[in-house]
mmCIF file of the N, C-alpha and C atoms, coordinates in Angstrom:
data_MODEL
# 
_entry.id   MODEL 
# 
loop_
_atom_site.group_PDB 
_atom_site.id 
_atom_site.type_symbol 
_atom_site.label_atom_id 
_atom_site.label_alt_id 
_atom_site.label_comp_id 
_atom_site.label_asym_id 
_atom_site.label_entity_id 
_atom_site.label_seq_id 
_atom_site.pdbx_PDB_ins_code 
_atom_site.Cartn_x 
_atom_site.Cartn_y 
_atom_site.Cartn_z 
_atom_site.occupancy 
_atom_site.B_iso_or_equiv 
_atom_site.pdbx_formal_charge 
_atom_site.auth_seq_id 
_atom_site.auth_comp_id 
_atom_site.auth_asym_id 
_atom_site.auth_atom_id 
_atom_site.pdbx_PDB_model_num 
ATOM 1   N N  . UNK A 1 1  ? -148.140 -18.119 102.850 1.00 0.00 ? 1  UNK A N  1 
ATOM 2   C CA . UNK A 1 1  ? -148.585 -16.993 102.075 1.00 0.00 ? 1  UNK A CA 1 
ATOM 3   C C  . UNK A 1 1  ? -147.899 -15.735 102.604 1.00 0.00 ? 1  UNK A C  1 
ATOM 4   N N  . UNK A 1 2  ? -147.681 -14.724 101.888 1.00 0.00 ? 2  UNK A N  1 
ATOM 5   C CA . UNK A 1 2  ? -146.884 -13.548 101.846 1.00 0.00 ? 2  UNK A CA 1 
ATOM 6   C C  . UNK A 1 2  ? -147.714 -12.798 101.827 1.00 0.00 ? 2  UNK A C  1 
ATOM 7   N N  . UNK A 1 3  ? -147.932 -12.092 102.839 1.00 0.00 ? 3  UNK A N  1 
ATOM 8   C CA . UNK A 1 3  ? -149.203 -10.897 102.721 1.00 0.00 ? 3  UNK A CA 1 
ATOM 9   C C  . UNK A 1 3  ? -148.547 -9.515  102.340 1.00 0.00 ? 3  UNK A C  1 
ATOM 10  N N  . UNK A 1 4  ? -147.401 -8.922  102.837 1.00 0.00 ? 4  UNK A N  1 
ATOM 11  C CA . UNK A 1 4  ? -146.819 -7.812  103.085 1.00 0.00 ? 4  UNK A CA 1 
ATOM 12  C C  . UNK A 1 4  ? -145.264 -8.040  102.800 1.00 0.00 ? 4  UNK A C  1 
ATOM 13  N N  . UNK A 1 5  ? -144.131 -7.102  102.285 1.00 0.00 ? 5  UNK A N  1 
ATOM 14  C CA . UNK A 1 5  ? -142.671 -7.062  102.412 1.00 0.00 ? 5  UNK A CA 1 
ATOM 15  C C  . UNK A 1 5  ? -142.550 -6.096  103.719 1.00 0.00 ? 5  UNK A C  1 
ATOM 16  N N  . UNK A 1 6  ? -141.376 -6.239  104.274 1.00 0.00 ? 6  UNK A N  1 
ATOM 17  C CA . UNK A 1 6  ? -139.968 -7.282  103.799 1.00 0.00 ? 6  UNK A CA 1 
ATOM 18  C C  . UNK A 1 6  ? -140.570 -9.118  103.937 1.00 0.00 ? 6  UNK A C  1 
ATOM 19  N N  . UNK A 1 7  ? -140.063 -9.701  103.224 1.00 0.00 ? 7  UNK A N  1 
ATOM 20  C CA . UNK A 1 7  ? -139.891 -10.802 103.755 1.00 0.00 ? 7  UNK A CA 1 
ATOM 21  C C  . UNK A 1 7  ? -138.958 -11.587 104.349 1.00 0.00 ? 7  UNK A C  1 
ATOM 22  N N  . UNK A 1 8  ? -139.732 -12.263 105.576 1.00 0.00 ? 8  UNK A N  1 
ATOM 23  C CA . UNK A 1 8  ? -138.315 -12.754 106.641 1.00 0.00 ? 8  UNK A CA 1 
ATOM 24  C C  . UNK A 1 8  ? -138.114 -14.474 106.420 1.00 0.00 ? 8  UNK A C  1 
ATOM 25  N N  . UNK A 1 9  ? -137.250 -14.690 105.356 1.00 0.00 ? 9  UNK A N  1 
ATOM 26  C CA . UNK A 1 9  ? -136.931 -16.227 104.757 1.00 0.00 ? 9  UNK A CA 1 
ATOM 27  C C  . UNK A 1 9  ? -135.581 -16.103 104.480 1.00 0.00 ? 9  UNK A C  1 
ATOM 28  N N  . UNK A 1 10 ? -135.009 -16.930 104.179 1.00 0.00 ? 10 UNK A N  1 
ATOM 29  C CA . UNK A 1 10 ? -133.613 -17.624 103.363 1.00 0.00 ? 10 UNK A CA 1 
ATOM 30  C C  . UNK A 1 10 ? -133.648 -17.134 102.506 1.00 0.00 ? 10 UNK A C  1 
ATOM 31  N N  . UNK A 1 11 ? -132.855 -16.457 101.650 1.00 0.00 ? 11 UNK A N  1 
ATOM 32  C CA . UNK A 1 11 ? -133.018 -16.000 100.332 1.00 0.00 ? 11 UNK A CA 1 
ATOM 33  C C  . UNK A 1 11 ? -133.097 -14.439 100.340 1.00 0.00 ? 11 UNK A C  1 
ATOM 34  N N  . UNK A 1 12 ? -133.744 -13.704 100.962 1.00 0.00 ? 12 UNK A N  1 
ATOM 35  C CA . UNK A 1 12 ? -134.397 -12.755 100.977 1.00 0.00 ? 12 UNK A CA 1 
ATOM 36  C C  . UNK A 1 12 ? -133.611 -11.344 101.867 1.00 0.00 ? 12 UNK A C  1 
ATOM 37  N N  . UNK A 1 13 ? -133.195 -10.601 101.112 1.00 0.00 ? 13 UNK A N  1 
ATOM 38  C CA . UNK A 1 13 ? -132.082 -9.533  102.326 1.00 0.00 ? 13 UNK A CA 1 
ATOM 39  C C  . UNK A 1 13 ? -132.621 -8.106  102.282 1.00 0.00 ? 13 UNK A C  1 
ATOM 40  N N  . UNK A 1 14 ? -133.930 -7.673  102.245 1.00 0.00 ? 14 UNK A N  1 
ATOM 41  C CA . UNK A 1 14 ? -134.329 -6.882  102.459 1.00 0.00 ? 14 UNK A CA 1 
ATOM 42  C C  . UNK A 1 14 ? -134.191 -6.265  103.857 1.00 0.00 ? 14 UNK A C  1 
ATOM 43  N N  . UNK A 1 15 ? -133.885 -5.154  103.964 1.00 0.00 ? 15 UNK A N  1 
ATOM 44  C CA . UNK A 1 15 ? -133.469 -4.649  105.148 1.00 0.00 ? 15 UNK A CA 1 
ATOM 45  C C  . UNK A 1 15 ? -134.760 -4.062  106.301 1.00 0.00 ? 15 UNK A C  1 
ATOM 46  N N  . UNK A 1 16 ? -134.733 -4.190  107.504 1.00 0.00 ? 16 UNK A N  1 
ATOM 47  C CA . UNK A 1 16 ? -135.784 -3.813  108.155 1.00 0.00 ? 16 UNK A CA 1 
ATOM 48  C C  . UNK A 1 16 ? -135.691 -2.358  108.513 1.00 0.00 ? 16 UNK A C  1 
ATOM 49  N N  . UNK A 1 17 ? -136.220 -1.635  109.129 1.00 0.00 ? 17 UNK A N  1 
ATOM 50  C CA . UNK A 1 17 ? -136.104 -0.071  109.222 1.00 0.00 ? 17 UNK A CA 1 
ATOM 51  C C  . UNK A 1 17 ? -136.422 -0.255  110.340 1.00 0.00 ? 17 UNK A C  1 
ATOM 52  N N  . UNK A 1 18 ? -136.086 1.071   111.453 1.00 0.00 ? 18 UNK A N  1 
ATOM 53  C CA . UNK A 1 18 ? -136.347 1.222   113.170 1.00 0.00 ? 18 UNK A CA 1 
ATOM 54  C C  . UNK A 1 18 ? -137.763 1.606   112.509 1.00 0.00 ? 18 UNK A C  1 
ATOM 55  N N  . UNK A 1 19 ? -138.799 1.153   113.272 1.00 0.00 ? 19 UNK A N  1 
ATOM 56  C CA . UNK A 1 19 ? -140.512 1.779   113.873 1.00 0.00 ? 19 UNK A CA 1 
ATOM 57  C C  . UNK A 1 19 ? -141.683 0.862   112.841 1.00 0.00 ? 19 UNK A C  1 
ATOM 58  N N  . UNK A 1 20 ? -140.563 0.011   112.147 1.00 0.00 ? 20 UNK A N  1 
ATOM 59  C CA . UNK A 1 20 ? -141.598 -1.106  111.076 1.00 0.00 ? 20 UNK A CA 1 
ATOM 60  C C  . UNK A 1 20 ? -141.823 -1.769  112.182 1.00 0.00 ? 20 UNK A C  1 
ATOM 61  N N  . UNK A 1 21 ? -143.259 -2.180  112.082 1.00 0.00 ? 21 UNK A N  1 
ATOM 62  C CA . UNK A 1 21 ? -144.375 -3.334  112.903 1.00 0.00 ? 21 UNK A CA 1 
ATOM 63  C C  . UNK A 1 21 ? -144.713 -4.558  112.161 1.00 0.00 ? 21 UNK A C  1 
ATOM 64  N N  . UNK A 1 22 ? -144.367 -5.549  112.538 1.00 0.00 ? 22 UNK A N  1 
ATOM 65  C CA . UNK A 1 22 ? -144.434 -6.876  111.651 1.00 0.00 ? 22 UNK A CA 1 
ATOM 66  C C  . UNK A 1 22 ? -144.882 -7.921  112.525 1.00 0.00 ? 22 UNK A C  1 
ATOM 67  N N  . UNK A 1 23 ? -146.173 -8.711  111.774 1.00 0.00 ? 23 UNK A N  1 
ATOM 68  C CA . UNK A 1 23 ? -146.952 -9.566  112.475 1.00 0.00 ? 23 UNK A CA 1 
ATOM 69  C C  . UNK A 1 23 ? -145.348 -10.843 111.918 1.00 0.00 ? 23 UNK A C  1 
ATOM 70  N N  . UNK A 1 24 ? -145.641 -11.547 113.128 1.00 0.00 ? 24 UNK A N  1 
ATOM 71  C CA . UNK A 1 24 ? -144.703 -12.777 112.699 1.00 0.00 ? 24 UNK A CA 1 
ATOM 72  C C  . UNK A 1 24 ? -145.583 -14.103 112.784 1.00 0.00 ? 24 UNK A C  1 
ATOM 73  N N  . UNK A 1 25 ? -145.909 -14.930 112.081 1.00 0.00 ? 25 UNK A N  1 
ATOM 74  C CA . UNK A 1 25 ? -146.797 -16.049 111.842 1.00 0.00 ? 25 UNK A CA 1 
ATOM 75  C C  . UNK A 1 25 ? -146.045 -17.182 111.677 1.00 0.00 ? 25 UNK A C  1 
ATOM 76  N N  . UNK A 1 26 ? -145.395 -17.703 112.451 1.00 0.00 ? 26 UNK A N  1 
ATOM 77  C CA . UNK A 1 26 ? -144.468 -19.189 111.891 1.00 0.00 ? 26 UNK A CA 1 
ATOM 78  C C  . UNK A 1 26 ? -146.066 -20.497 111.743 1.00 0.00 ? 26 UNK A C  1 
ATOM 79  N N  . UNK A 1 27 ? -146.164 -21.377 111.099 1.00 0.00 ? 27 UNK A N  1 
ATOM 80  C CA . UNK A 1 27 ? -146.943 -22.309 111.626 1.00 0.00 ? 27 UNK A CA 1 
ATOM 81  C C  . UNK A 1 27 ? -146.378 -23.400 110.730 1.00 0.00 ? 27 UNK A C  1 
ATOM 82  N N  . UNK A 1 28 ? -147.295 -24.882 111.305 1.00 0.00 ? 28 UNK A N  1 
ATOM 83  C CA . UNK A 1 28 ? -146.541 -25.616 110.860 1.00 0.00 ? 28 UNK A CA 1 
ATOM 84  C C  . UNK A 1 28 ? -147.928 -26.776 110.411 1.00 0.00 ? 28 UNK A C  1 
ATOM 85  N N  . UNK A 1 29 ? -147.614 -27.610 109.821 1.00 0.00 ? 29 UNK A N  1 
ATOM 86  C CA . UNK A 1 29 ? -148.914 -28.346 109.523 1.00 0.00 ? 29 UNK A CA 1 
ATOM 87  C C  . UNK A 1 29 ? -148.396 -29.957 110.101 1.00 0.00 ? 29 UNK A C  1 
ATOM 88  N N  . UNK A 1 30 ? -149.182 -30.806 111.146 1.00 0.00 ? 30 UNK A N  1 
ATOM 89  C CA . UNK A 1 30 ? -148.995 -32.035 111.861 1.00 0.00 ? 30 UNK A CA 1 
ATOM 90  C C  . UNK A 1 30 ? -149.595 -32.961 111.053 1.00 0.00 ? 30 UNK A C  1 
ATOM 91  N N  . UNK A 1 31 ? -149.819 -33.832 110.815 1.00 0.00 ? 31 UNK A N  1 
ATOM 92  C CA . UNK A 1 31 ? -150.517 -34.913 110.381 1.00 0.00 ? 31 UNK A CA 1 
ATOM 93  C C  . UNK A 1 31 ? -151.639 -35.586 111.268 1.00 0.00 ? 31 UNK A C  1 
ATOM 94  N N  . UNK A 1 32 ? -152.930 -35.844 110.925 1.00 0.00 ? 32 UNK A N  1 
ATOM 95  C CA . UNK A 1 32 ? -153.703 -35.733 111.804 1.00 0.00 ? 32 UNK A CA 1 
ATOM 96  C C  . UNK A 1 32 ? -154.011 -35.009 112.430 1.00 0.00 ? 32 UNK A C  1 
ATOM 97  N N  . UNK A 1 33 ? -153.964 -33.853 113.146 1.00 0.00 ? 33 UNK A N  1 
ATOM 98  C CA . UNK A 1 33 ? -154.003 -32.922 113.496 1.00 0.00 ? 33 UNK A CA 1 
ATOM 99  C C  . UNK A 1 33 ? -154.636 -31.645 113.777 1.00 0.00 ? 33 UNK A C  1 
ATOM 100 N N  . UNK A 1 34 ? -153.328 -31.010 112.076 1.00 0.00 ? 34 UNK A N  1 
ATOM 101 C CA . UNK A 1 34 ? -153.905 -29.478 111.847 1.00 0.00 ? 34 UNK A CA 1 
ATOM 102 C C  . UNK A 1 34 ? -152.786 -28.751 111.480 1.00 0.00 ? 34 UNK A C  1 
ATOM 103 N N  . UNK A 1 35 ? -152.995 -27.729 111.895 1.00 0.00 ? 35 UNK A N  1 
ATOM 104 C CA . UNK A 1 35 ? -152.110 -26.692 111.793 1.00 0.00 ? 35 UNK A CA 1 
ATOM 105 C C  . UNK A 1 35 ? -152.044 -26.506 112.954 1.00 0.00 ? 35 UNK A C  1 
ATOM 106 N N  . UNK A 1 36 ? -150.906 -25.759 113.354 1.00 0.00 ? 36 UNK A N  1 
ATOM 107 C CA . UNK A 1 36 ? -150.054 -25.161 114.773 1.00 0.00 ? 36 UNK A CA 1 
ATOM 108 C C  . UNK A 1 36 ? -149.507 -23.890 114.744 1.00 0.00 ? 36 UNK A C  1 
ATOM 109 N N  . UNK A 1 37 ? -149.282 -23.039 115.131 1.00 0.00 ? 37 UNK A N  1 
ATOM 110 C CA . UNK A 1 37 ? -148.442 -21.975 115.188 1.00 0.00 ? 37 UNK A CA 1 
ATOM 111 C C  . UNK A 1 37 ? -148.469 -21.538 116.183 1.00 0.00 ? 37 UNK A C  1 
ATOM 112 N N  . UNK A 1 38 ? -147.616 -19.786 116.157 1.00 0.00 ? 38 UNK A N  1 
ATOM 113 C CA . UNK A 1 38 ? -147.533 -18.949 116.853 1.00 0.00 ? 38 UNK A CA 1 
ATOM 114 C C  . UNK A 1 38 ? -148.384 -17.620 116.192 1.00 0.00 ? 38 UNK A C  1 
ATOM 115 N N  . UNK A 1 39 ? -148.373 -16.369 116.595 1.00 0.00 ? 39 UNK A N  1 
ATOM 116 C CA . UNK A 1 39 ? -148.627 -15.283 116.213 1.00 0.00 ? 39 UNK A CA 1 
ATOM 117 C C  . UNK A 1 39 ? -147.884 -14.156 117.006 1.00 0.00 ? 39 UNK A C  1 
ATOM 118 N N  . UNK A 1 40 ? -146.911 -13.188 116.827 1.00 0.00 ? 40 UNK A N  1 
ATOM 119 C CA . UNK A 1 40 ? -146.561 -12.349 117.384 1.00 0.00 ? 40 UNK A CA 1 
ATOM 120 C C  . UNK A 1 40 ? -146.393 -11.294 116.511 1.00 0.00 ? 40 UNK A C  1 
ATOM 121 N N  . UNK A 1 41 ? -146.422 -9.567  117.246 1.00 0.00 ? 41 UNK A N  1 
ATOM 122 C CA . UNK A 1 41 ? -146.219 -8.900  116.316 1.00 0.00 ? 41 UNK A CA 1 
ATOM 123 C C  . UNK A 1 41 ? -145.110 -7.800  116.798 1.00 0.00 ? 41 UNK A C  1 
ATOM 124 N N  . UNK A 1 42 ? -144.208 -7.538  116.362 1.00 0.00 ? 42 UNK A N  1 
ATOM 125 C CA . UNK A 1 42 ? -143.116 -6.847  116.909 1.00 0.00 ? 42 UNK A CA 1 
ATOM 126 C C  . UNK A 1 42 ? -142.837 -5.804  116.043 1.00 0.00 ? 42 UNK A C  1 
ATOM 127 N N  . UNK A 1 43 ? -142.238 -4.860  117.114 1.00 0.00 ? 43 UNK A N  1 
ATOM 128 C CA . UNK A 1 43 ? -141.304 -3.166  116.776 1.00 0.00 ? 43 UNK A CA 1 
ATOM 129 C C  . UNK A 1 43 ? -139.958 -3.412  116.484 1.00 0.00 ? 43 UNK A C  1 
ATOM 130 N N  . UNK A 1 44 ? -139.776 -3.046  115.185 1.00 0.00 ? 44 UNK A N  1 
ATOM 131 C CA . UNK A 1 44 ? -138.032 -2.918  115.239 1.00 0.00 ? 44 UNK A CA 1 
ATOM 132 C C  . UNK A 1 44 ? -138.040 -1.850  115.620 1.00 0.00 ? 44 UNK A C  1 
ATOM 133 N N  . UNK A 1 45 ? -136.179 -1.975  116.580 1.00 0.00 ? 45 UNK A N  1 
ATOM 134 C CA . UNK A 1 45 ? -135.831 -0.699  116.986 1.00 0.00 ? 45 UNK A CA 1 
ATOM 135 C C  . UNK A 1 45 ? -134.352 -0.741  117.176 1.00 0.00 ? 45 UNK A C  1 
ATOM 136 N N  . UNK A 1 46 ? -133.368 0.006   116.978 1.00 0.00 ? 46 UNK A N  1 
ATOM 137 C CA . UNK A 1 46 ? -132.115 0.465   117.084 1.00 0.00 ? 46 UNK A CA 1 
ATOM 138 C C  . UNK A 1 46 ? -131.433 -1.013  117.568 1.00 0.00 ? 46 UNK A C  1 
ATOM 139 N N  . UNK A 1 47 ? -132.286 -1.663  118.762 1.00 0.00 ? 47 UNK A N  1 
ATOM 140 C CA . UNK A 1 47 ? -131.327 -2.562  119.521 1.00 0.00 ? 47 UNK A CA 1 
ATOM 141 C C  . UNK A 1 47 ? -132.291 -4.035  119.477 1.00 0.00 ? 47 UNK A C  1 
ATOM 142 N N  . UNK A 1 48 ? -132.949 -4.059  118.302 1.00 0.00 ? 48 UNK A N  1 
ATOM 143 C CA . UNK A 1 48 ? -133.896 -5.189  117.980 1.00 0.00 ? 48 UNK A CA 1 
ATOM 144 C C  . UNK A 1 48 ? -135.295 -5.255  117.773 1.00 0.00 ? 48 UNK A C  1 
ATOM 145 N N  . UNK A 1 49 ? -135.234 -6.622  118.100 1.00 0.00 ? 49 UNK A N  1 
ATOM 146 C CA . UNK A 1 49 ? -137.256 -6.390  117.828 1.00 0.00 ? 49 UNK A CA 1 
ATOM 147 C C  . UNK A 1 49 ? -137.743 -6.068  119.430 1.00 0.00 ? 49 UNK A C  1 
ATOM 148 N N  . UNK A 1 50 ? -139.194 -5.877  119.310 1.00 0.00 ? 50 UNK A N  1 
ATOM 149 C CA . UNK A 1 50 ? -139.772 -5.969  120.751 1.00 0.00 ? 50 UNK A CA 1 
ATOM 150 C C  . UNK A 1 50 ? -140.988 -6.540  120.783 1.00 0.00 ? 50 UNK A C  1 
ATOM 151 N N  . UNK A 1 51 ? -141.729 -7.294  121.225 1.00 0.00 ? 51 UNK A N  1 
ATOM 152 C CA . UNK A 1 51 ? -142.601 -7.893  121.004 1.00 0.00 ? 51 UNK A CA 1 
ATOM 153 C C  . UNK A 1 51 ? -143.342 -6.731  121.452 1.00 0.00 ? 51 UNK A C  1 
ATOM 154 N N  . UNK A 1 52 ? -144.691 -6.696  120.924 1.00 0.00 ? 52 UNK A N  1 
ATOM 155 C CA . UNK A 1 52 ? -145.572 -5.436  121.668 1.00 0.00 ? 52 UNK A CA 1 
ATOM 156 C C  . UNK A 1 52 ? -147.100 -6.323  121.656 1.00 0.00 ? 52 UNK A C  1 
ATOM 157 N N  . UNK A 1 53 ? -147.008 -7.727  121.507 1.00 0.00 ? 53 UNK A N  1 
ATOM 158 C CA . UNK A 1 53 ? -147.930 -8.900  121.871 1.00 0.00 ? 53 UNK A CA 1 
ATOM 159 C C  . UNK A 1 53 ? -147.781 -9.387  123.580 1.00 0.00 ? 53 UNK A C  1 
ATOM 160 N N  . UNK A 1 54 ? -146.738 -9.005  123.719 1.00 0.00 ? 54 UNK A N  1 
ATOM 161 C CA . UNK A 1 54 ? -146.374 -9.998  125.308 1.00 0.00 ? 54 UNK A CA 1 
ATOM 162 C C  . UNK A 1 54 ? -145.151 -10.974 125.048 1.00 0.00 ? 54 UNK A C  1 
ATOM 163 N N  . UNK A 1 55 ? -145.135 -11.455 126.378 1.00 0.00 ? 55 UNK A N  1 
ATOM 164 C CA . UNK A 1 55 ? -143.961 -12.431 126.123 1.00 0.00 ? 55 UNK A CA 1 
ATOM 165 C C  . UNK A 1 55 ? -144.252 -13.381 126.860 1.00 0.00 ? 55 UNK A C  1 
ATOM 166 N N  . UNK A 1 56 ? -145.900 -13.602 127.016 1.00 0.00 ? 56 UNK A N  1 
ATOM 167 C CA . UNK A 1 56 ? -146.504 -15.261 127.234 1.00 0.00 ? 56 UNK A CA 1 
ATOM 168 C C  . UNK A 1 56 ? -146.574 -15.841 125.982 1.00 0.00 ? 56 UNK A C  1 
ATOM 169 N N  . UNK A 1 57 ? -145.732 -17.623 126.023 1.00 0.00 ? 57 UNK A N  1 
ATOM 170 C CA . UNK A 1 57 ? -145.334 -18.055 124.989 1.00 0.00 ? 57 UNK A CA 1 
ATOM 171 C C  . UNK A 1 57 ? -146.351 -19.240 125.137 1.00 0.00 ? 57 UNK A C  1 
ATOM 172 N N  . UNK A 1 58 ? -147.156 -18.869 126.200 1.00 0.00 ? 58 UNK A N  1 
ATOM 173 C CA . UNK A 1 58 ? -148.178 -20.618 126.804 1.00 0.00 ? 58 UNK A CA 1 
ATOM 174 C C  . UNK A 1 58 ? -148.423 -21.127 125.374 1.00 0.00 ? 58 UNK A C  1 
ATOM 175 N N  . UNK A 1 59 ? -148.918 -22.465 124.945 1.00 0.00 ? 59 UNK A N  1 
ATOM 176 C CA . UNK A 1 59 ? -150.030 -22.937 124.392 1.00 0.00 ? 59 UNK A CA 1 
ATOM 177 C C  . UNK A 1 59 ? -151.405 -22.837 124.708 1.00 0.00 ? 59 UNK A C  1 
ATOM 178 N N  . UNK A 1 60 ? -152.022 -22.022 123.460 1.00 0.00 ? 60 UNK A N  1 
ATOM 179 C CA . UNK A 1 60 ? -153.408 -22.048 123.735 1.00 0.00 ? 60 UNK A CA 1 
ATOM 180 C C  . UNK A 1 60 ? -154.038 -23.304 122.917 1.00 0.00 ? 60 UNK A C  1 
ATOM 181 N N  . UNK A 1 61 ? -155.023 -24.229 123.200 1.00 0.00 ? 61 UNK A N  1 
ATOM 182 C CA . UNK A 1 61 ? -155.252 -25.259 122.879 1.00 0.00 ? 61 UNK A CA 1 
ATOM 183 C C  . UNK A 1 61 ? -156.846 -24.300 122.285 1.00 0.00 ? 61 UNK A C  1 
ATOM 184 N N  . UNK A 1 62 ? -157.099 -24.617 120.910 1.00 0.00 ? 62 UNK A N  1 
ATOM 185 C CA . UNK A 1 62 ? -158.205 -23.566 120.719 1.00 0.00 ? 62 UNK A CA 1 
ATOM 186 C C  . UNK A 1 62 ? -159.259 -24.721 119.925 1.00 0.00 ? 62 UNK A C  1 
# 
């Protein structure tokens, strides 16, 4: 689901701007399982993104 633009996919070349804040949500669905993901939310800026979540990548088992 697409909550907000730009969108970050194949297809899609919308340009990002320095000081846009963008939650990033990859997830994936297992069989048996569930669902899996990540959640991060990052700053563009001149020389990239920055995470402003952290940059512990652990698994949380929830």
């Amino acid at each position: 689901m697409i909550d907000e633009y730009p969108v970050i996919a194949k297809g899609f070349d919308d340009p990002l701007e320095e000081n846009m804040v963008m939650a990033i949500e990859p997830k994936k669905g297992i069989e048996n399982v569930g669902m899996v993901g990540i959640e991060n939310t990052f700053l563009v800026t001149a020389k990239g993104g920055i995470s402003i979540t952290g940059n512990d990548y652990d698994i949380i088992n929830v």
